[in-house]
C-alpha positions, 0 to 999 in steps of 0.5 A, a space after each residue: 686397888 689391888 691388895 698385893 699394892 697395900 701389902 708390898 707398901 704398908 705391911 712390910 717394915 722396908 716398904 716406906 724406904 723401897 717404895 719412897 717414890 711413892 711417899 714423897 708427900 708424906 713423912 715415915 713418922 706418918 706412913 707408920 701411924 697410917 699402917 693399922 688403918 690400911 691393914 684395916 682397910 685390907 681387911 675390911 675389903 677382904 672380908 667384909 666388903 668383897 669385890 668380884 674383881 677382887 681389889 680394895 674399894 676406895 669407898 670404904 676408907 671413909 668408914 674405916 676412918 670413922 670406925 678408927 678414929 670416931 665421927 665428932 669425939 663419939 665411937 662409930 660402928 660399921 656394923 649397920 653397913 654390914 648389915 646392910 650389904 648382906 641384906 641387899 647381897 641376899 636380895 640381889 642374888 635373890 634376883 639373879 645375881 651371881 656373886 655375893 657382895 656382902 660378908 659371906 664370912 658373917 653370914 656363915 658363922 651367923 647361920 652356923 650358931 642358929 642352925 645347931 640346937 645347943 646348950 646356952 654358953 655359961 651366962 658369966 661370960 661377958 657381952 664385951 671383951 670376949 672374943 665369940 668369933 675365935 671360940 666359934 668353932 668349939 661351938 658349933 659341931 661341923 660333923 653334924 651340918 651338911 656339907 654339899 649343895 644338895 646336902 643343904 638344900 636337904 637340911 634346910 627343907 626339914 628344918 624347923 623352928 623346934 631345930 634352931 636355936 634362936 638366941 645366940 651366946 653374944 646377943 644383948 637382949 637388953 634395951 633393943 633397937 626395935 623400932 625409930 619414932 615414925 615406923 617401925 622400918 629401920 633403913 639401913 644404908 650399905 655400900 651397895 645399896 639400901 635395905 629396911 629393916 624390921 626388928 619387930 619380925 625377929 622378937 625371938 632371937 631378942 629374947 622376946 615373945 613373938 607377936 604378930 608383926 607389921 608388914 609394910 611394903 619394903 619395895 619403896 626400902 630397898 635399893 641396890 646402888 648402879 654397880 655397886 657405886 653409891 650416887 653423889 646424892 644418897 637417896 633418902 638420905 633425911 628419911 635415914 638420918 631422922 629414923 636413925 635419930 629416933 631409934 628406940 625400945 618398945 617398952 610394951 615388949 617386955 624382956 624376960 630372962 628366964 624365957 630367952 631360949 624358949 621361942 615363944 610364940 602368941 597364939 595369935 602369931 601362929 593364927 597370922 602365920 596359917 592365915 597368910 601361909 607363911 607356915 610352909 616348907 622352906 622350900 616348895 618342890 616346883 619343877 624349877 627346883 627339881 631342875 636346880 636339885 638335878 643339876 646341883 647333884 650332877 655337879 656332886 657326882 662330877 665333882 666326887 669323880 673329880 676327887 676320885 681322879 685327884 685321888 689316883 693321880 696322887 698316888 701316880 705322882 707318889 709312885 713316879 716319885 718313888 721311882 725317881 728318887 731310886 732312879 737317882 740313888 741308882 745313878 749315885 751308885 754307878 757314877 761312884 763304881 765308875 770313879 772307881 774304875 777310873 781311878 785303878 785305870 790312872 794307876 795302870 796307866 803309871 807303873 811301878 818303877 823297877 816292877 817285875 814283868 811277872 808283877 805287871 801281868 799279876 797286878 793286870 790280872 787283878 784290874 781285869 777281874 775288878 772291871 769285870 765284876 764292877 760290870 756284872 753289878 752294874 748291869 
Protein backbone atom coordinates (compact mmCIF):
# COMPACT_ATOMS: atom_id res chain seq x y z
CA UNK A 1 0.00 0.00 0.00
CA UNK A 2 1.12 3.17 -0.70
CA UNK A 3 2.37 5.65 2.05
CA UNK A 4 0.61 8.97 0.67
CA UNK A 5 -2.79 6.36 1.14
CA UNK A 6 -2.33 5.92 4.88
CA UNK A 7 -1.33 9.68 5.37
CA UNK A 8 -4.09 11.43 3.33
CA UNK A 9 -6.75 8.77 5.45
CA UNK A 10 -5.27 8.75 9.06
CA UNK A 11 -2.83 11.56 9.57
CA UNK A 12 -4.88 14.31 8.71
CA UNK A 13 -7.60 15.14 11.25
CA UNK A 14 -10.41 15.66 7.91
CA UNK A 15 -9.16 12.51 6.63
CA UNK A 16 -12.35 10.28 8.05
CA UNK A 17 -14.82 13.07 6.84
CA UNK A 18 -13.07 13.76 2.91
CA UNK A 19 -12.52 10.08 2.81
CA UNK A 20 -15.81 8.79 4.34
CA UNK A 21 -16.59 6.48 1.30
CA UNK A 22 -13.99 4.57 2.41
CA UNK A 23 -15.17 4.31 5.92
CA UNK A 24 -18.39 2.95 5.86
CA UNK A 25 -17.76 0.10 7.48
CA UNK A 26 -16.37 1.62 10.49
CA UNK A 27 -17.30 4.22 13.06
CA UNK A 28 -14.92 7.73 13.68
CA UNK A 29 -14.85 6.54 17.44
CA UNK A 30 -12.90 3.51 15.73
CA UNK A 31 -10.96 5.25 12.73
CA UNK A 32 -9.64 7.60 15.82
CA UNK A 33 -8.35 4.44 18.10
CA UNK A 34 -6.93 3.09 14.89
CA UNK A 35 -4.77 6.21 14.13
CA UNK A 36 -1.35 5.41 16.22
CA UNK A 37 -1.54 1.70 14.89
CA UNK A 38 -1.39 2.88 11.31
CA UNK A 39 1.01 5.74 11.90
CA UNK A 40 2.97 2.81 13.51
CA UNK A 41 2.24 0.69 10.89
CA UNK A 42 3.92 3.66 8.25
CA UNK A 43 6.58 3.75 10.29
CA UNK A 44 7.67 0.37 10.63
CA UNK A 45 7.53 -0.07 6.62
CA UNK A 46 9.42 3.02 6.31
CA UNK A 47 11.96 1.99 8.54
CA UNK A 48 12.02 -0.95 9.72
CA UNK A 49 10.69 -3.21 6.91
CA UNK A 50 11.79 -1.46 3.67
CA UNK A 51 10.45 -2.16 0.32
CA UNK A 52 12.06 -1.59 -2.98
CA UNK A 53 8.90 -0.26 -4.52
CA UNK A 54 8.81 1.44 -1.72
CA UNK A 55 4.85 0.69 -0.46
CA UNK A 56 3.68 -0.63 3.17
CA UNK A 57 3.40 -4.51 3.35
CA UNK A 58 0.41 -5.95 4.61
CA UNK A 59 2.45 -8.56 6.19
CA UNK A 60 3.58 -6.43 9.02
CA UNK A 61 0.28 -5.20 10.25
CA UNK A 62 0.19 -8.44 12.03
CA UNK A 63 3.03 -7.49 14.08
CA UNK A 64 2.36 -4.10 14.84
CA UNK A 65 -0.77 -5.49 16.45
CA UNK A 66 0.96 -7.90 18.65
CA UNK A 67 3.82 -5.28 19.50
CA UNK A 68 0.72 -2.84 20.32
CA UNK A 69 -1.61 -4.55 21.92
CA UNK A 70 0.45 -7.96 23.06
CA UNK A 71 -0.27 -11.59 22.03
CA UNK A 72 -2.53 -13.76 25.00
CA UNK A 73 -2.50 -10.30 27.93
CA UNK A 74 1.94 -10.53 27.53
CA UNK A 75 4.02 -7.74 25.86
CA UNK A 76 5.43 -8.97 22.46
CA UNK A 77 8.43 -7.43 20.87
CA UNK A 78 9.47 -7.43 17.18
CA UNK A 79 13.02 -6.98 17.86
CA UNK A 80 14.09 -10.75 16.64
CA UNK A 81 12.09 -9.97 12.97
CA UNK A 82 14.21 -7.23 12.85
CA UNK A 83 16.79 -8.79 13.64
CA UNK A 84 16.17 -11.48 11.32
CA UNK A 85 15.54 -9.30 8.07
CA UNK A 86 19.02 -7.77 8.69
CA UNK A 87 20.80 -10.80 8.99
CA UNK A 88 18.96 -12.38 5.84
CA UNK A 89 19.24 -8.81 3.94
CA UNK A 90 23.11 -9.20 4.64
CA UNK A 91 23.19 -12.37 3.50
CA UNK A 92 21.27 -11.51 0.51
CA UNK A 93 23.39 -8.94 -0.77
CA UNK A 94 26.15 -11.21 0.08
CA UNK A 95 24.82 -13.31 -2.99
CA UNK A 96 24.10 -10.44 -5.36
CA UNK A 97 21.47 -8.80 -4.04
CA UNK A 98 20.85 -5.10 -5.05
CA UNK A 99 18.78 -3.86 -2.27
CA UNK A 100 18.63 -4.12 1.27
CA UNK A 101 15.60 -5.43 2.60
CA UNK A 102 16.33 -4.82 6.12
CA UNK A 103 16.59 -1.81 8.83
CA UNK A 104 19.58 -0.20 7.22
CA UNK A 105 18.78 2.87 9.80
CA UNK A 106 19.63 0.20 12.44
CA UNK A 107 22.60 -1.20 11.07
CA UNK A 108 23.94 2.08 10.56
CA UNK A 109 23.60 3.43 14.11
CA UNK A 110 24.70 -0.09 15.41
CA UNK A 111 27.95 -0.23 13.28
CA UNK A 112 28.39 3.75 14.36
CA UNK A 113 28.56 2.86 18.15
CA UNK A 114 31.15 -0.05 17.81
CA UNK A 115 33.27 1.51 15.35
CA UNK A 116 34.37 4.42 17.43
CA UNK A 117 36.36 3.70 20.52
CA UNK A 118 35.11 5.83 23.47
CA UNK A 119 34.60 6.27 26.71
CA UNK A 120 31.63 4.40 28.55
CA UNK A 121 28.42 6.60 29.13
CA UNK A 122 28.10 7.19 33.14
CA UNK A 123 26.69 3.84 34.47
CA UNK A 124 23.50 5.96 36.38
CA UNK A 125 21.73 6.14 33.21
CA UNK A 126 19.00 3.75 33.19
CA UNK A 127 18.62 0.48 30.45
CA UNK A 128 15.01 1.62 30.03
CA UNK A 129 13.24 4.67 30.02
CA UNK A 130 16.34 6.59 28.25
CA UNK A 131 16.04 7.49 24.85
CA UNK A 132 19.87 6.20 23.41
CA UNK A 133 18.41 6.46 19.99
CA UNK A 134 18.18 10.54 20.27
CA UNK A 135 21.30 11.01 22.09
CA UNK A 136 23.01 8.78 19.28
CA UNK A 137 24.57 11.54 17.64
CA UNK A 138 26.33 13.38 20.96
CA UNK A 139 28.12 10.17 20.84
CA UNK A 140 29.33 9.12 17.98
CA UNK A 141 31.92 11.87 16.22
CA UNK A 142 30.95 11.85 12.61
CA UNK A 143 34.15 14.04 11.62
CA UNK A 144 36.12 11.03 12.57
CA UNK A 145 34.15 8.07 10.41
CA UNK A 146 34.52 8.06 6.52
CA UNK A 147 32.56 9.39 4.41
CA UNK A 148 32.80 7.74 0.56
CA UNK A 149 32.86 4.29 -0.52
CA UNK A 150 36.05 4.01 -0.87
CA UNK A 151 36.63 5.83 2.35
CA UNK A 152 34.88 2.78 4.13
CA UNK A 153 36.47 0.16 2.44
CA UNK A 154 39.75 1.95 3.47
CA UNK A 155 38.44 2.09 7.08
CA UNK A 156 37.19 -1.22 7.64
CA UNK A 157 40.44 -3.09 6.15
CA UNK A 158 42.56 -1.57 9.08
CA UNK A 159 40.18 -1.93 11.67
CA UNK A 160 41.08 -4.00 14.46
CA UNK A 161 39.74 -5.44 17.31
CA UNK A 162 41.98 -2.98 19.55
CA UNK A 163 39.67 0.23 17.48
CA UNK A 164 36.16 -1.22 18.34
CA UNK A 165 34.26 -0.68 21.15
CA UNK A 166 32.54 -3.94 21.61
CA UNK A 167 30.10 -3.16 24.65
CA UNK A 168 27.69 -0.65 23.94
CA UNK A 169 26.02 2.09 26.56
CA UNK A 170 22.47 0.19 25.94
CA UNK A 171 23.38 -3.43 26.23
CA UNK A 172 21.87 -5.50 29.50
CA UNK A 173 24.58 -7.78 29.91
CA UNK A 174 22.76 -9.61 32.76
CA UNK A 175 20.87 -12.70 32.16
CA UNK A 176 21.69 -13.20 28.20
CA UNK A 177 19.92 -15.04 25.67
CA UNK A 178 22.74 -17.49 24.90
CA UNK A 179 21.78 -20.61 23.86
CA UNK A 180 17.92 -22.62 23.50
CA UNK A 181 17.70 -26.26 25.32
CA UNK A 182 18.97 -28.55 22.40
CA UNK A 183 21.80 -26.31 20.41
CA UNK A 184 23.35 -23.56 20.90
CA UNK A 185 21.53 -21.86 17.29
CA UNK A 186 19.07 -19.46 17.69
CA UNK A 187 16.56 -19.39 14.72
CA UNK A 188 15.30 -16.17 14.15
CA UNK A 189 12.42 -15.80 11.77
CA UNK A 190 12.07 -12.55 9.68
CA UNK A 191 9.70 -11.45 7.09
CA UNK A 192 11.83 -12.08 4.25
CA UNK A 193 13.24 -15.09 5.32
CA UNK A 194 15.18 -17.25 8.31
CA UNK A 195 18.45 -17.01 9.71
CA UNK A 196 20.39 -18.69 12.81
CA UNK A 197 21.63 -17.10 15.29
CA UNK A 198 24.74 -17.97 17.60
CA UNK A 199 25.24 -15.81 20.47
CA UNK A 200 27.75 -17.91 21.73
CA UNK A 201 30.27 -16.12 18.96
CA UNK A 202 29.86 -12.62 20.23
CA UNK A 203 30.67 -13.08 24.01
CA UNK A 204 32.35 -10.01 24.13
CA UNK A 205 29.91 -7.42 23.08
CA UNK A 206 27.90 -9.14 26.18
CA UNK A 207 30.28 -8.19 28.58
CA UNK A 208 32.04 -11.85 28.63
CA UNK A 209 35.31 -13.41 28.04
CA UNK A 210 35.41 -15.16 24.45
CA UNK A 211 35.82 -18.70 24.19
CA UNK A 212 36.03 -20.82 21.37
CA UNK A 213 32.53 -21.20 19.73
CA UNK A 214 30.91 -23.79 18.20
CA UNK A 215 30.64 -23.81 14.61
CA UNK A 216 27.83 -25.77 13.17
CA UNK A 217 26.54 -25.54 9.36
CA UNK A 218 24.03 -22.51 9.14
CA UNK A 219 23.23 -23.92 5.44
CA UNK A 220 20.02 -25.95 6.97
CA UNK A 221 19.36 -22.26 9.01
CA UNK A 222 19.02 -20.03 6.68
CA UNK A 223 16.27 -19.35 4.36
CA UNK A 224 15.29 -16.53 2.17
CA UNK A 225 11.62 -16.46 1.51
CA UNK A 226 10.40 -16.30 -2.58
CA UNK A 227 10.27 -12.37 -3.25
CA UNK A 228 10.10 -11.53 0.14
CA UNK A 229 6.67 -13.36 0.56
CA UNK A 230 6.39 -15.66 3.62
CA UNK A 231 4.52 -19.37 2.62
CA UNK A 232 1.44 -20.22 4.19
CA UNK A 233 3.31 -23.30 5.72
CA UNK A 234 6.58 -21.57 7.81
CA UNK A 235 9.15 -23.87 7.33
CA UNK A 236 10.67 -25.15 10.38
CA UNK A 237 8.07 -23.64 12.20
CA UNK A 238 8.21 -26.76 15.59
CA UNK A 239 11.87 -26.33 15.39
CA UNK A 240 11.68 -22.33 15.86
CA UNK A 241 8.80 -22.54 18.26
CA UNK A 242 10.42 -25.23 20.79
CA UNK A 243 14.17 -23.65 20.49
CA UNK A 244 12.40 -20.02 21.32
CA UNK A 245 10.63 -21.80 24.36
CA UNK A 246 14.05 -22.90 25.86
CA UNK A 247 15.92 -19.84 25.46
CA UNK A 248 18.23 -19.49 28.25
CA UNK A 249 21.65 -18.22 30.07
CA UNK A 250 24.68 -20.38 30.29
CA UNK A 251 25.56 -20.34 34.01
CA UNK A 252 29.13 -21.43 33.11
CA UNK A 253 29.79 -17.89 31.35
CA UNK A 254 30.08 -15.78 34.13
CA UNK A 255 29.60 -11.89 33.90
CA UNK A 256 31.89 -10.00 35.45
CA UNK A 257 31.28 -6.01 35.41
CA UNK A 258 34.29 -4.66 36.30
CA UNK A 259 35.97 -6.48 32.61
CA UNK A 260 32.62 -5.40 30.51
CA UNK A 261 34.84 -3.21 28.08
CA UNK A 262 38.02 -4.77 27.88
CA UNK A 263 37.20 -7.75 25.07
CA UNK A 264 39.11 -10.38 26.63
CA UNK A 265 39.94 -13.30 24.69
CA UNK A 266 41.14 -17.23 25.78
CA UNK A 267 44.31 -18.17 24.60
CA UNK A 268 42.70 -20.97 23.42
CA UNK A 269 40.27 -18.52 21.31
CA UNK A 270 43.11 -17.04 19.69
CA UNK A 271 44.88 -20.48 18.87
CA UNK A 272 41.07 -21.27 17.30
CA UNK A 273 41.17 -18.12 15.35
CA UNK A 274 45.19 -18.80 13.75
CA UNK A 275 44.32 -22.11 13.54
CA UNK A 276 41.20 -21.79 11.23
CA UNK A 277 42.36 -18.37 9.50
CA UNK A 278 39.72 -16.33 10.52
CA UNK A 279 42.58 -13.96 11.78
CA UNK A 280 42.73 -12.09 8.50
CA UNK A 281 42.34 -8.71 6.85
CA UNK A 282 38.84 -7.87 6.82
CA UNK A 283 38.99 -7.81 3.32
CA UNK A 284 41.70 -9.74 1.05
CA UNK A 285 43.20 -7.39 -1.97
CA UNK A 286 41.75 -10.06 -4.80
CA UNK A 287 41.71 -8.93 -8.28
CA UNK A 288 37.61 -8.71 -7.77
CA UNK A 289 38.10 -6.21 -5.18
CA UNK A 290 40.76 -4.22 -6.95
CA UNK A 291 38.34 -4.09 -9.89
CA UNK A 292 35.31 -3.12 -7.45
CA UNK A 293 37.81 -0.42 -5.52
CA UNK A 294 38.55 1.04 -9.18
CA UNK A 295 35.22 1.62 -9.97
CA UNK A 296 33.86 2.87 -6.43
CA UNK A 297 36.80 5.62 -6.86
CA UNK A 298 35.49 6.56 -10.51
CA UNK A 299 32.53 6.81 -9.24
CA UNK A 300 33.88 9.48 -6.14
CA UNK A 301 35.88 11.16 -8.74
CA UNK A 302 32.24 11.55 -11.25
CA UNK A 303 30.70 12.28 -8.48
CA UNK A 304 33.03 15.00 -6.95
CA UNK A 305 32.74 16.59 -10.64
CA UNK A 306 29.11 16.25 -10.28
CA UNK A 307 29.42 18.69 -7.08
CA UNK A 308 31.94 20.58 -8.68
CA UNK A 309 29.31 21.14 -11.56
CA UNK A 310 26.27 21.63 -9.10
CA UNK A 311 28.54 24.13 -7.35
CA UNK A 312 29.20 26.61 -10.79
CA UNK A 313 25.58 26.08 -11.95
CA UNK A 314 24.57 27.57 -8.56
CA UNK A 315 26.40 30.49 -8.79
CA UNK A 316 25.21 30.80 -12.43
CA UNK A 317 21.83 30.64 -11.14
CA UNK A 318 22.56 33.04 -8.34
CA UNK A 319 24.24 35.68 -10.77
CA UNK A 320 20.83 35.27 -13.37
CA UNK A 321 18.94 35.97 -10.39
CA UNK A 322 20.58 38.96 -9.65
CA UNK A 323 20.38 40.36 -13.09
CA UNK A 324 16.78 39.47 -13.11
CA UNK A 325 15.90 40.99 -9.99
CA UNK A 326 17.77 44.52 -11.32
CA UNK A 327 16.17 43.77 -14.60
CA UNK A 328 12.90 44.08 -12.92
CA UNK A 329 13.96 47.08 -10.53
CA UNK A 330 14.86 48.73 -13.94
CA UNK A 331 11.70 48.24 -15.55
CA UNK A 332 10.09 49.58 -12.16
CA UNK A 333 11.82 52.43 -12.53
CA UNK A 334 10.94 53.21 -16.27
CA UNK A 335 6.86 52.20 -16.21
CA UNK A 336 6.85 55.04 -13.06
CA UNK A 337 8.99 57.80 -15.71
CA UNK A 338 6.55 56.63 -18.25
CA UNK A 339 3.29 57.39 -16.10
CA UNK A 340 5.08 60.39 -15.55
CA UNK A 341 4.94 61.57 -18.76
CA UNK A 342 2.03 60.45 -19.58
CA UNK A 343 0.61 62.20 -17.12
CA UNK A 344 1.98 66.13 -18.15
CA UNK A 345 0.80 64.66 -21.84
CA UNK A 346 -3.10 64.59 -19.96
CA UNK A 347 -2.36 68.11 -18.79
CA UNK A 348 -1.42 69.57 -22.12
CA UNK A 349 -3.55 68.11 -23.97
CA UNK A 350 -6.48 70.57 -21.48
CA UNK A 351 -5.18 73.99 -21.45
CA UNK A 352 -5.89 76.52 -19.17
CA UNK A 353 -8.71 78.69 -19.61
CA UNK A 354 -8.39 82.22 -20.55
CA UNK A 355 -4.34 81.28 -20.88
CA UNK A 356 -1.93 83.60 -22.45
CA UNK A 357 -0.41 82.43 -25.84
CA UNK A 358 3.12 83.62 -24.14
CA UNK A 359 2.06 81.15 -21.19
CA UNK A 360 1.21 78.15 -23.56
CA UNK A 361 4.29 78.38 -25.59
CA UNK A 362 6.40 78.72 -21.89
CA UNK A 363 4.30 75.98 -20.09
CA UNK A 364 5.24 73.87 -23.76
CA UNK A 365 8.69 74.75 -23.44
CA UNK A 366 8.75 73.27 -20.09
CA UNK A 367 7.13 69.91 -21.38
CA UNK A 368 9.50 69.59 -23.89
CA UNK A 369 12.57 69.91 -21.57
CA UNK A 370 10.84 67.50 -19.01
CA UNK A 371 10.49 64.77 -21.83
CA UNK A 372 13.92 65.33 -23.04
CA UNK A 373 15.43 64.78 -19.79
CA UNK A 374 13.27 61.83 -18.93
CA UNK A 375 14.71 60.23 -22.12
CA UNK A 376 18.50 60.73 -21.38
CA UNK A 377 17.76 58.96 -17.93
CA UNK A 378 16.14 56.13 -19.67
CA UNK A 379 18.32 55.53 -22.06
Amino acid sequence: MDVKFLFDRFAMKDGFDKYSKDFSFTSKVTWECKRPLVYGLGMAGIYLFPRKDKKIGFKITKLLSDLFFGIKDRQASIVPTVLADIFVACTNCQRGSKFFYGSNRILHMWAMEHFQRQLPTHDGLPLIGYNWIATHYKRVNKSNLPRSASEWLDFLRVLSDQKIRWVLDWTNCFNPVLHAKSSDLIPLLGTQGIMAYTPKRFLRQLGRIQGVPLTPDLADFTISFDKGICPDKIPMKIPIVEAWETLSDDEDIAYVPQLKQMALVTPQYEEWLRESGVERPLMEQSEKVKKLMAIIEAKDRENAQLRQSVEVNKNLAEKNKRLCEEMQERHQKLKRKCGKLYDQTERMQNPYSREPKDAVIDRLKKFNDLVRNQLREMM
